[in-house]
C-alpha positions as CSV (number, residue, x, y, z in Angstrom):
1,X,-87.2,-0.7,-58.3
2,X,-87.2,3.2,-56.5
3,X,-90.2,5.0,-56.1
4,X,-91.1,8.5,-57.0
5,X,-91.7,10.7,-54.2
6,X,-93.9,14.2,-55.0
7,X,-93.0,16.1,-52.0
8,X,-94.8,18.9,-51.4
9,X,-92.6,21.1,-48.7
10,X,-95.0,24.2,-48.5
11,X,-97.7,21.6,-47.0
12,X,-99.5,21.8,-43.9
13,X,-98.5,25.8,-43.9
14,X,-94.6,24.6,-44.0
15,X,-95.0,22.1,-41.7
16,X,-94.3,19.4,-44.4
17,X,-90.5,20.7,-44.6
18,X,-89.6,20.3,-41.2
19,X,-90.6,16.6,-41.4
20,X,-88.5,15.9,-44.7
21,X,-85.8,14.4,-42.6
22,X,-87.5,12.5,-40.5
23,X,-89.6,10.3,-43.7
24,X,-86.5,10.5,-45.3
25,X,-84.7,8.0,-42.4
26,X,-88.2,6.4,-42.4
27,X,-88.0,5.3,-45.8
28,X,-84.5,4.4,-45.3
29,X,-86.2,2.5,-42.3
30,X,-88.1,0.3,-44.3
31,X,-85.5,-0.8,-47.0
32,X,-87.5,2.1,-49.6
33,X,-85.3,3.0,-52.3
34,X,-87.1,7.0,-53.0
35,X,-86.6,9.8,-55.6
36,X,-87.8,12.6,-53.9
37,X,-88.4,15.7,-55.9
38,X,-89.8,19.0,-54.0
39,X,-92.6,20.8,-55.5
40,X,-91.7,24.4,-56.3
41,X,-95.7,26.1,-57.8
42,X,-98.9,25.3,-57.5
43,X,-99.5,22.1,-59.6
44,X,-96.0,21.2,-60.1
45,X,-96.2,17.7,-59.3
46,X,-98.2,17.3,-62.4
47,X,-96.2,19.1,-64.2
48,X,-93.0,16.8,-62.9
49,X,-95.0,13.7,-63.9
50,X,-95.9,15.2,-67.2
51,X,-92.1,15.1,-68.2
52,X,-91.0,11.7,-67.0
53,X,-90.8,9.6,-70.1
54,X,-90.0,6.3,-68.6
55,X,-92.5,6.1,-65.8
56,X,-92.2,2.7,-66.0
57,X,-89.0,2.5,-64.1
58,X,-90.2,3.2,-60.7
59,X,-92.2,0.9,-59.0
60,X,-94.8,3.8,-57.3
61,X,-95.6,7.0,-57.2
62,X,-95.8,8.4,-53.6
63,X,-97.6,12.0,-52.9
64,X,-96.6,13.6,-49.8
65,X,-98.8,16.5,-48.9
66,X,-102.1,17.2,-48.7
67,X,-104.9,16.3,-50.7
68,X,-103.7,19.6,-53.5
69,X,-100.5,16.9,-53.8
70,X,-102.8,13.7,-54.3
71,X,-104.9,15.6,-56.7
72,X,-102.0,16.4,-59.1
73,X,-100.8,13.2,-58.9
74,X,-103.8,11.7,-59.9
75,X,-103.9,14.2,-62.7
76,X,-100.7,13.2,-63.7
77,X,-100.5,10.0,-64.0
78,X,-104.7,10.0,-65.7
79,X,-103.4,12.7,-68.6
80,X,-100.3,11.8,-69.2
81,X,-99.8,8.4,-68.7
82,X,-103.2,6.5,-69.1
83,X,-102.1,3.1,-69.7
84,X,-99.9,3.5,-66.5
85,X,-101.0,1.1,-64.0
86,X,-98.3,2.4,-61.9
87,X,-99.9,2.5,-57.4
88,X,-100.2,5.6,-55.3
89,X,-98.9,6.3,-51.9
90,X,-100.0,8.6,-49.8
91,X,-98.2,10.1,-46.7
92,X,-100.4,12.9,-45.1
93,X,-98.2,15.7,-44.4
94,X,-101.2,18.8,-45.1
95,X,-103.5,20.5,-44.1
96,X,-106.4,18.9,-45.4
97,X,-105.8,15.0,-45.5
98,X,-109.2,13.7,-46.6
99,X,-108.1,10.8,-48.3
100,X,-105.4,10.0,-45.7
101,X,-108.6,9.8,-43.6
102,X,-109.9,7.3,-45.4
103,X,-107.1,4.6,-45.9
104,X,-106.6,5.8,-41.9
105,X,-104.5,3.2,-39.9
106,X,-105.0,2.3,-36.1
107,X,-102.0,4.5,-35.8
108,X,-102.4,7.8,-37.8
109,X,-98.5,8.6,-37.4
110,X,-96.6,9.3,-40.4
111,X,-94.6,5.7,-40.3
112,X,-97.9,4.0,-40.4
113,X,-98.6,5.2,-43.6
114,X,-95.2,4.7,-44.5
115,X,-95.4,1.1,-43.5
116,X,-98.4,0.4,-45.8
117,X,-96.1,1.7,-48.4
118,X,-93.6,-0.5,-48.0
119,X,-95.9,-3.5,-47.0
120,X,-96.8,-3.0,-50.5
121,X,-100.5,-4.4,-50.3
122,X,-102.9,-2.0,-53.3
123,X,-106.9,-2.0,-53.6
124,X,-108.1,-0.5,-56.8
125,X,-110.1,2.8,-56.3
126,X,-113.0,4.8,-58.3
127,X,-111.6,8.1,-59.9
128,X,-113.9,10.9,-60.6
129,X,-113.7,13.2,-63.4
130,X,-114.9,16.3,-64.3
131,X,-116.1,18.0,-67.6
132,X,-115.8,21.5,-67.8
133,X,-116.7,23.8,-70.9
134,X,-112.5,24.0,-71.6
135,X,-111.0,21.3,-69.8
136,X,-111.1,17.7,-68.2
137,X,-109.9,16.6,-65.1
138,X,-109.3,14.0,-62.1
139,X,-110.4,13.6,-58.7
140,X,-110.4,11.0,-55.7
141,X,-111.8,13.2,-52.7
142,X,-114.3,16.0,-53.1
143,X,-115.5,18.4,-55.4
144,X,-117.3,21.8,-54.5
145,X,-119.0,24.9,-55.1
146,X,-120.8,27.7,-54.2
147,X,-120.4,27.5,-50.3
148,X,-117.8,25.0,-49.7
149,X,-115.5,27.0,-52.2
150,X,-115.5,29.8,-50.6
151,X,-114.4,27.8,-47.5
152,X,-111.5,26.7,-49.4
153,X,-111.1,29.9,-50.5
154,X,-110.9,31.6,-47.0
155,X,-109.0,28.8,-45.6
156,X,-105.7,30.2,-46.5
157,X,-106.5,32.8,-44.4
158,X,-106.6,30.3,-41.2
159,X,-103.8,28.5,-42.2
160,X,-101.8,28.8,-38.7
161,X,-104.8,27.2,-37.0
162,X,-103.6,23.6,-39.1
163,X,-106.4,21.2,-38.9
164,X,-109.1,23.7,-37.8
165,X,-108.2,26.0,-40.4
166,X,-111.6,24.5,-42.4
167,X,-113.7,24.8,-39.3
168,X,-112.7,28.9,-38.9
169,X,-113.3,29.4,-42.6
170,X,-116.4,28.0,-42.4
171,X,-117.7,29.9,-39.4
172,X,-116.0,32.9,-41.2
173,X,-118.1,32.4,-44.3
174,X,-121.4,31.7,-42.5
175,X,-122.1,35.4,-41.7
176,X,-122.4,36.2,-45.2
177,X,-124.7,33.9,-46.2
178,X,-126.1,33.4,-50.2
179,X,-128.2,31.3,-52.5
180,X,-128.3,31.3,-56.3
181,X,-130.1,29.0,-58.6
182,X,-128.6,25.8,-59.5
183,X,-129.5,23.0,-62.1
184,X,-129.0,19.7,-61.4
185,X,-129.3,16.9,-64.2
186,X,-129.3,13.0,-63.7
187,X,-129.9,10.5,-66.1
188,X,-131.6,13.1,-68.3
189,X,-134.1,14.6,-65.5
190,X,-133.3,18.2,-65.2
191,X,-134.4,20.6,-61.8
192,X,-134.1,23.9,-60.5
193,X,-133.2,24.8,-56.6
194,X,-132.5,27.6,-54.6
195,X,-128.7,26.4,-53.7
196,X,-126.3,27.5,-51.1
197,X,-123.7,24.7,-51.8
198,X,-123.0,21.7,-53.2
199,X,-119.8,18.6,-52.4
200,X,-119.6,15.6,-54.2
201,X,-117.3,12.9,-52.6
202,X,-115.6,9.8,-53.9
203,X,-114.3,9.8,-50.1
204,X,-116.4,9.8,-46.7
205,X,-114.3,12.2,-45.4
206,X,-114.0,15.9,-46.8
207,X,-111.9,19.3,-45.5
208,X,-109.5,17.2,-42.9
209,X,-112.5,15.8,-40.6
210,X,-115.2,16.7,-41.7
211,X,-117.4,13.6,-41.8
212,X,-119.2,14.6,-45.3
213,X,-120.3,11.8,-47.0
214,X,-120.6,8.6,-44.5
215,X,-122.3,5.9,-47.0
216,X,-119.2,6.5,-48.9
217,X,-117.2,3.6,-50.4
218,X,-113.9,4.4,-52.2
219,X,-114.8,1.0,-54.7
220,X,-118.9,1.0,-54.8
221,X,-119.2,3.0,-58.3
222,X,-120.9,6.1,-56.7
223,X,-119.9,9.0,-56.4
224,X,-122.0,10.6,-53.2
225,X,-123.6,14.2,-53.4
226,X,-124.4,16.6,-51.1
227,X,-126.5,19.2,-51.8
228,X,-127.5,21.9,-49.0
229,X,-130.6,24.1,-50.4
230,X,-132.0,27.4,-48.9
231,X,-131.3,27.5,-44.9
232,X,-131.0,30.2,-42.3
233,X,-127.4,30.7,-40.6
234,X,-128.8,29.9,-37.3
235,X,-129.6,26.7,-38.5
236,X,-126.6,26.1,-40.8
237,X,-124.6,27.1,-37.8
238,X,-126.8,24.5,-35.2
239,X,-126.0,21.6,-38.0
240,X,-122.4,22.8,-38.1
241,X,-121.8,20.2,-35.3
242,X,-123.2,17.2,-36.8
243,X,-120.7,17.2,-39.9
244,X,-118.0,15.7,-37.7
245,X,-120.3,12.6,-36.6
246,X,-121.8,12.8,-40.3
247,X,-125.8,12.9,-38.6
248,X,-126.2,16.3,-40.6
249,X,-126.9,14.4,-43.8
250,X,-130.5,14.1,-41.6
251,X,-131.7,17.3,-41.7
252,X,-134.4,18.9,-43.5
253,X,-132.6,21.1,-46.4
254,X,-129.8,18.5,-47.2
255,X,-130.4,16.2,-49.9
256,X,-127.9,13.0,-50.3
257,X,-127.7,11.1,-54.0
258,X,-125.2,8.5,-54.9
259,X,-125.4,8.4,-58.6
260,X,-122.3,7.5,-61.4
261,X,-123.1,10.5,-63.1
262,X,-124.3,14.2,-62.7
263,X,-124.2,17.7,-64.2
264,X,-124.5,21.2,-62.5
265,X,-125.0,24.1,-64.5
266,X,-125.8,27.7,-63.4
267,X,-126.0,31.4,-64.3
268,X,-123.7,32.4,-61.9
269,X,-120.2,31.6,-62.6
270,X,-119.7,29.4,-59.5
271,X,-116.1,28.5,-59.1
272,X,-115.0,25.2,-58.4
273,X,-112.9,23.7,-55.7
274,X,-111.5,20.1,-56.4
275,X,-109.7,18.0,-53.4
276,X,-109.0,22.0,-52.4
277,X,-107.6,23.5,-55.3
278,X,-109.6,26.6,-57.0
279,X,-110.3,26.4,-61.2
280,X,-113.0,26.2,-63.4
281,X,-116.5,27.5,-63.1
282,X,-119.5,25.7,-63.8
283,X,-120.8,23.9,-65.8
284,X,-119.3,20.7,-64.5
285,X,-120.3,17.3,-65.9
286,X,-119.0,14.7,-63.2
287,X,-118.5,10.6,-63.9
288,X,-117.1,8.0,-62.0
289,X,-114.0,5.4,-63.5
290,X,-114.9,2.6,-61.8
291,X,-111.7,0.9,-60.0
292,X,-109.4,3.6,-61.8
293,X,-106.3,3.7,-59.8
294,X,-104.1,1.4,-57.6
295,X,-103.5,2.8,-54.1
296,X,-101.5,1.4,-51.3
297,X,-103.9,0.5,-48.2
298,X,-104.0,-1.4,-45.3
């Protein structure tokens, strides 16, 4: 049976075109029989899922891009075509490859991942959805606010940098430091703090490299949350350091949960920034789908 390939060509700041040859001979490489359809728009891919009526006739669905690509993928295949039990490649061709990161090979070239396609060995992940006041949707990596998103935000600003992009935006963003007041509800016990952001990760990894949550499993059940209260730049920008090692989860204003369910409302209309992409504002009710999806690993 072919697979479905969602190709995102505008990834990795057009970076992800001038590879399109060379995974096309590396699927021809490894006896893959691919549809390859180019994204056009921003969420496209779901929108190209959303149409196909017989899924069923291929035998994957691959997402090259970054983790924008994977996320409308998942969102996809989850609202369109739930019974679908249909696995997920991934070929990291972004900017931010979290996931990628996560399934990472001893060899992070693009074959490698290529080759775990075609060795076609799955392992059943945890999806995370998300409860807004007007809509419901999927995630596998990370979902922010308050801080972080407007990381994400400024990142397309530092686009040419590639990989470090992240890193510059959130230097950028550190000189104009705020807080707001945030409440936090688990398993019906409700508090206030003084927040400056907030991530919560089905993945370890979060940004590209950033090493965000490292007592992340993608199968545990969990979804791990970060959430970085009231801090000083100079501080913020001394801990800076320690998210690529993960040690920052240590210090004194970071608090680290792994729960199956939370909720995060606010007076100020925090925006929201799932596996990168920017919709919603809060309030955000988060739960984990145990074992959700099928994805190709090594």
């Amino acid at each position: 049976m072919p697979q479905l390939c969602i190709y995102n060509p505008k990834a990795g700041n057009g970076k992800a075109l001038k590879q399109l040859e060379q995974i096309k001979g590396l699927f021809k490489k490894y006896h893959l029989e691919v549809d390859i359809i180019l994204t056009q728009y921003p969420h496209h891919g779901t929108s190209i899922i959303k149409e196909i009526s017989n899924l069923e006739k291929y035998d994957a669905v691959i997402a090259a891009g970054g983790d924008g690509t994977v996320f409308d993928v998942v969102n996809g295949l989850l609202k369109y075509h739930k019974e679908s039990k249909i696995p997920i490649g991934i070929i990291p061709v972004g900017t931010g490859n979290s996931l990628a990161n996560d399934i990472k090979t001893k060899d992070e070239n693009l074959e490698s991942y290529i080759e775990i396609i075609a060795d076609k060995y799955t392992k059943k992940i945890d999806v995370l959805k998300a409860q807004t006041d007007n809509d419901c949707f999927y995630f596998i990596n990370i979902l922010g606010f308050g801080f972080s998103t407007d990381v994400t935000l400024d990142a397309v600003k530092f686009k040419m940098f590639g990989e470090t992009a992240y890193t510059m935006s959130t230097l950028y963003n550190a000189i104009k430091l705020n807080t707001y007041e945030l409440e936090i509800e688990v398993n019906g016990n409700k508090r206030i703090t003084e927040n400056l952001f907030v991530s919560v990760l089905n993945t370890r990894y979060g940004g590209g490299n950033f090493l965000l949550a490292p007592k992340a499993e993608l199968d545990d059940g969990l979804m791990d949350v970060i959430i970085v209260n009231k801090v000083g730049r100079l501080q913020l920008l001394k801990t800076f350091t320690k998210v690529f090692d993960g040690s920052y989860i240590h210090s004194p204003f970071v608090e680290y949960l792994q729960v199956s369910k939370i909720k995060f409302s606010s007076k100020n209309k925090k925006k929201l920034s799932p596996d990168g992409e920017i919709m919603h504002n809060l309030p955000v009710e988060i739960e984990v789908l145990p074992k959700k999806i099928e994805i190709f690993s090594e």
